[in-house]
C-alpha positions in Angstrom: 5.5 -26.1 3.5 7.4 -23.8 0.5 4.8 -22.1 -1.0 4.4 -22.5 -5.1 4.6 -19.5 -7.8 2.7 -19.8 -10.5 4.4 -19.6 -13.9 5.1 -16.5 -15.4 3.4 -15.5 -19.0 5.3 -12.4 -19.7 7.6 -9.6 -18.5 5.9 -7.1 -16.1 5.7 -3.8 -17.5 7.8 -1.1 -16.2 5.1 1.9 -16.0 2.8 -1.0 -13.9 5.9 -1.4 -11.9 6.5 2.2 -11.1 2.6 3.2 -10.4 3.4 0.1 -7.8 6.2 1.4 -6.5 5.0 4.8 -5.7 1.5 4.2 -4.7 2.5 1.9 -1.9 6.0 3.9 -1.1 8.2 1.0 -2.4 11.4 2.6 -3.5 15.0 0.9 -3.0 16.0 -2.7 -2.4 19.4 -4.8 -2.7 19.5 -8.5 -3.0 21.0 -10.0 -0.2 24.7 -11.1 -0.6 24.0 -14.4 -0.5 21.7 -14.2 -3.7 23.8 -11.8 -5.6 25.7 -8.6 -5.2 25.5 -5.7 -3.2 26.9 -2.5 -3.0 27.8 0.0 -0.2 29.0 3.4 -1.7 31.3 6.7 0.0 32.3 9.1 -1.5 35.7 7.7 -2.9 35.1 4.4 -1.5 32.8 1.3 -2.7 32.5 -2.0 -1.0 31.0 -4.9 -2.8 30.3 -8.5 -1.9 29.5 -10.6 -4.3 27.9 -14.5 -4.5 25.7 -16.7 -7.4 25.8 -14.9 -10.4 22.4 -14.5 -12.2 21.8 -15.3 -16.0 24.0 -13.8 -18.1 22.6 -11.6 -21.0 20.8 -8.4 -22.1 19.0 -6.6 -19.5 15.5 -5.3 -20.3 14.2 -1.9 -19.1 12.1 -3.8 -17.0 14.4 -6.2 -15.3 16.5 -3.0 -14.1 13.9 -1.4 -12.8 12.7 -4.3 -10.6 16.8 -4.9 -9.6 17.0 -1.0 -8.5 13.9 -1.3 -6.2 12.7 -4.4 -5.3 14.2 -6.6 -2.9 14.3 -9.6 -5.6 15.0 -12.8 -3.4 17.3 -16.3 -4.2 15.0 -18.1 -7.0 13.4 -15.3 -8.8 14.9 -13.5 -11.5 14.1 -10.1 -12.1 11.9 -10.4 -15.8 9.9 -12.8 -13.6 8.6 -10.6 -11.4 4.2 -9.3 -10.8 2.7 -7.0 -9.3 1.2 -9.8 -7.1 4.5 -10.9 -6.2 5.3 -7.8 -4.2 4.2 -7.5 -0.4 1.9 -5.0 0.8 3.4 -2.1 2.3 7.1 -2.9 1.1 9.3 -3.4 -1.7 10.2 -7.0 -1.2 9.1 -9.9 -3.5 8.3 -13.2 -2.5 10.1 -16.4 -3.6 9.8 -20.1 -3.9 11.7 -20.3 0.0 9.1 -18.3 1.2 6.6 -20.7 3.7 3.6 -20.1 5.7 4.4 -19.0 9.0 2.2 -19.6 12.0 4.4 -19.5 15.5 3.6 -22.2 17.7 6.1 -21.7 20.7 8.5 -19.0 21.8 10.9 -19.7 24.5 13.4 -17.1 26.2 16.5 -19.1 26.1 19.4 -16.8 27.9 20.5 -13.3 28.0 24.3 -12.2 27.1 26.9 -9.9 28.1 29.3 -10.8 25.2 28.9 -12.3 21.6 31.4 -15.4 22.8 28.2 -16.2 25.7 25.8 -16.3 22.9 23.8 -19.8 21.9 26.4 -22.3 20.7 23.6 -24.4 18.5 23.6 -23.4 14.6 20.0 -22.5 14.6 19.5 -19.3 12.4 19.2 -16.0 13.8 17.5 -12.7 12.9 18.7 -9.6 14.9 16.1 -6.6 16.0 18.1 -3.3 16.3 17.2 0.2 16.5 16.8 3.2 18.4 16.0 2.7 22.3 12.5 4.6 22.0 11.0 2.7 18.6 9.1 0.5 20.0 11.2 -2.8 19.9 10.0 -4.7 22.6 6.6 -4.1 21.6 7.2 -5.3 17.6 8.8 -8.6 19.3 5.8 -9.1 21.6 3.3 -8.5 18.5 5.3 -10.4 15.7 5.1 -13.2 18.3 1.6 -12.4 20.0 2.8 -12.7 23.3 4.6 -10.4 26.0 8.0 -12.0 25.7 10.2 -9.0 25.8 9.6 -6.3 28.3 8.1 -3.2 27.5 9.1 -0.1 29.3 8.1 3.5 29.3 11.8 4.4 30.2 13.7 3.7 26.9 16.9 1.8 27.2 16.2 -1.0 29.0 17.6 -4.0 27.2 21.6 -4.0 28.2 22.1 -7.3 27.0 22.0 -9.8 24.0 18.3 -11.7 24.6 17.6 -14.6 22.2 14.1 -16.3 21.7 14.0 -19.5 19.9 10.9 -19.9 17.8 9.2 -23.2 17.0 12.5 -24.6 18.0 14.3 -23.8 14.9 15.3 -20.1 14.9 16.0 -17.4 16.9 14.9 -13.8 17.4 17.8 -11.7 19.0 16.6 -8.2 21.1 19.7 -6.2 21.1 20.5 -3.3 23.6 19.2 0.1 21.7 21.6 2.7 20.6 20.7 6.7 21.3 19.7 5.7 25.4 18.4 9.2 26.4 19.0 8.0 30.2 22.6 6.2 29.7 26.4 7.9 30.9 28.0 8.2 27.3 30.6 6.1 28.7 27.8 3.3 29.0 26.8 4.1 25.4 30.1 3.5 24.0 30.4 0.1 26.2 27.1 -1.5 24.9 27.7 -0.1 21.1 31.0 -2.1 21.4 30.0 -5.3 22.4 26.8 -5.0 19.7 29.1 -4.0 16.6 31.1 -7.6 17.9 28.0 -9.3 17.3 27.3 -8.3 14.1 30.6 -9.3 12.8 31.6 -12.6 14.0 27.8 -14.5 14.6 28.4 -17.0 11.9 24.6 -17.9 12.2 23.1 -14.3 12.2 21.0 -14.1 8.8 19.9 -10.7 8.9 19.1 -7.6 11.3 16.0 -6.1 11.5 17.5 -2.2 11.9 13.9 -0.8 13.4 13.1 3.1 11.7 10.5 5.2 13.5 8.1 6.2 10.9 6.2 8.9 12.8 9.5 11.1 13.0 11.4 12.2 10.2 14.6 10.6 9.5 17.6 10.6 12.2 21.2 11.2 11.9 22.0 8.4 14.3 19.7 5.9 12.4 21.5 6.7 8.8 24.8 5.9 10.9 23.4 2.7 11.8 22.4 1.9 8.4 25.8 3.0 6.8 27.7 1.3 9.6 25.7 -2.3 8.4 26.9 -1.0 5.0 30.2 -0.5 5.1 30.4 -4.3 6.9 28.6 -6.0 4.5 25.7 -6.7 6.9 23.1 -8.2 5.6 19.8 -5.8 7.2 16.2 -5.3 6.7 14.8 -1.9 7.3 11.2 -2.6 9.7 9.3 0.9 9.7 7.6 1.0 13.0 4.6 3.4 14.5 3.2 3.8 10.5 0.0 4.8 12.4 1.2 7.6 13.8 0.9 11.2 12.8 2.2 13.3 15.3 1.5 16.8 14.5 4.1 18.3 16.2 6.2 16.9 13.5 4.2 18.2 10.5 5.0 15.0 8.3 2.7 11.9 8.0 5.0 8.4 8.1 4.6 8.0 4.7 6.4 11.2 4.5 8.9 10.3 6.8 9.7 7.1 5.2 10.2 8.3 1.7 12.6 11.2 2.9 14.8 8.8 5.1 14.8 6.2 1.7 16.1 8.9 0.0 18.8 10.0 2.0 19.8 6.2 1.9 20.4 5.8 -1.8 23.1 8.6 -0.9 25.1 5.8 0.3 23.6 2.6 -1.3 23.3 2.0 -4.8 21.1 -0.9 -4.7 19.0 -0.2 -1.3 17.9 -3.5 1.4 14.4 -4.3 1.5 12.1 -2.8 4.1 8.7 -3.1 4.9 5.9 -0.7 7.0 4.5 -1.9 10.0 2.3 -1.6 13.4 2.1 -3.1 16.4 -1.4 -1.3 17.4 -3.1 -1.8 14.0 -1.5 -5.5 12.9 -0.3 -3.9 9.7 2.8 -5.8 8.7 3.0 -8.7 11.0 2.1 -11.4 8.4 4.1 -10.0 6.1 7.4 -9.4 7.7 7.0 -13.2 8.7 7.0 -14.2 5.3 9.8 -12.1 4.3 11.8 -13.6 7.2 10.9 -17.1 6.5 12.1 -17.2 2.8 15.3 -15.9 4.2 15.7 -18.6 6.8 14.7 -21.2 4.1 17.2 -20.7 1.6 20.1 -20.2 4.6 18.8 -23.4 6.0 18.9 -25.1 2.4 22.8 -23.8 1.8 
């Protein structure tokens, strides 16, 4: 069931917006190309996709604010957007294709060497990427609340393409890690190829889910990652994981850490993907991550 906004009396204002932003380190979003445009910016090169067109018209201080950093979904315009409207612990605001989730079944369905083995069905997909030691498997088995990927204490173990379909109607792709500690760097090379195939030809891949450690700061092979999506017009989430760690060693708590790698982002984005803080020890993030996901599957489902 779609949930229902309430209407909207008047235009946020922006200093309510900003304490928001900051007090709950939401900084940086870009609409989704589906919704409207999106940027990816080099230095002497800039690569736009662009979709619907919003209304037409002046812009109020406001309304760019909320463009700049929140992650403003199909069926929301920006002078519509409250506090109340924007998730805990991210920058993303929910929409009218956002529905109550509560996951009923998860079945394993097949694992792949290569994109062309993949699912033939049309189901939508949502792909979980990221480092081999940031604690994917774990985030799957907690977003679902059951041990369906394999956890391991030696990073690197998924080596192939692993879908789940959830409540028969979407999937949750595990993807091989990049950065394996334990891996030949010919083996590296192999699995990044077959990964970056993915990504470009799944017709029915909605969005990745490119996993950030939190309780380190940020990581050179990480921001490649992220500008790699960029440059291909990937549509991506960024999933913070570990945000209850503080490991002292590192000298920076994960709100820290979080902040610093947004900001080396906008270095490359101009309008930033939504993201979200979360924790598969404490629970934080799991409700709200499955809303985000779900008001991204609705509207696909609905074009």
């Amino acid at each position: 069931m779609l949930l229902q906004l309430r209407p909207f009396s008047s235009t946020p204002r922006v200093s309510s917006l900003i304490n928001l932003s900051l007090t709950q380190c939401r900084t940086l979003a870009y609409p989704l190309p589906w919704s409207h445009s999106y940027i990816y910016k080099e230095p002497h090169l800039c690569y736009t996709s662009t979709a619907k067109s919003s209304k037409q018209g002046s812009i109020s201080e406001a309304s760019r604010f909320v463009g700049k950093f929140l992650y403003v979904p199909p069926g929301v315009e920006p002078d519509e957007v409250t506090e109340e409207m924007v998730l805990p612990g991210s920058n993303i605001v929910i929409g009218p294709y956002a529905s109550d989730v509560k996951i009923k079944t998860v079945e394993f369905i097949k694992s792949s060497e290569r994109p062309k083995d993949c699912p033939k069905d049309d189901f939508p997909e949502f792909a979980m990427l990221g480092r081999s030691n940031v604690g994917k498997s774990s985030l799957i088995n907690f977003l679902m609340r059951k041990d369906v990927a394999l956890t391991s204490k030696k990073p690197g173990r998924t080596r192939l393409i692993n879908h789940f379909l959830v409540d028969k109607s979407w999937y949750l792709v595990d993807l091989p890690g990049y950065g394996f500690a334990n891996a030949s760097s010919s083996a590296r090379v192999d699995w990044s190829s077959f990964t970056k195939g993915y990504f470009l030809n799944r017709k029915t891949l909605v969005s990745v889910l490119l996993l950030i450690d939190a309780s380190v700061p940020p990581q050179k092979i990480d921001m490649d990652c992220a500008n790699w999506l960029g440059r291909n017009n990937v549509p991506l989430t960024f999933v913070f994981t570990k945000c209850d760690k503080f490991k002292a060693g590192k000298g920076r708590r994960p709100d820290e850490n979080i902040r610093d790698f947004q900001g080396l982002i906008g270095e490359n984005y101009r309008n930033h993907p939504p993201w979200i803080m979360t924790s598969s020890t404490t629970s934080l993030g799991r409700d709200e991550l499955l809303l985000h996901l779900s008001q991204l599957r609705n509207y696909w489902d609905d074009e």
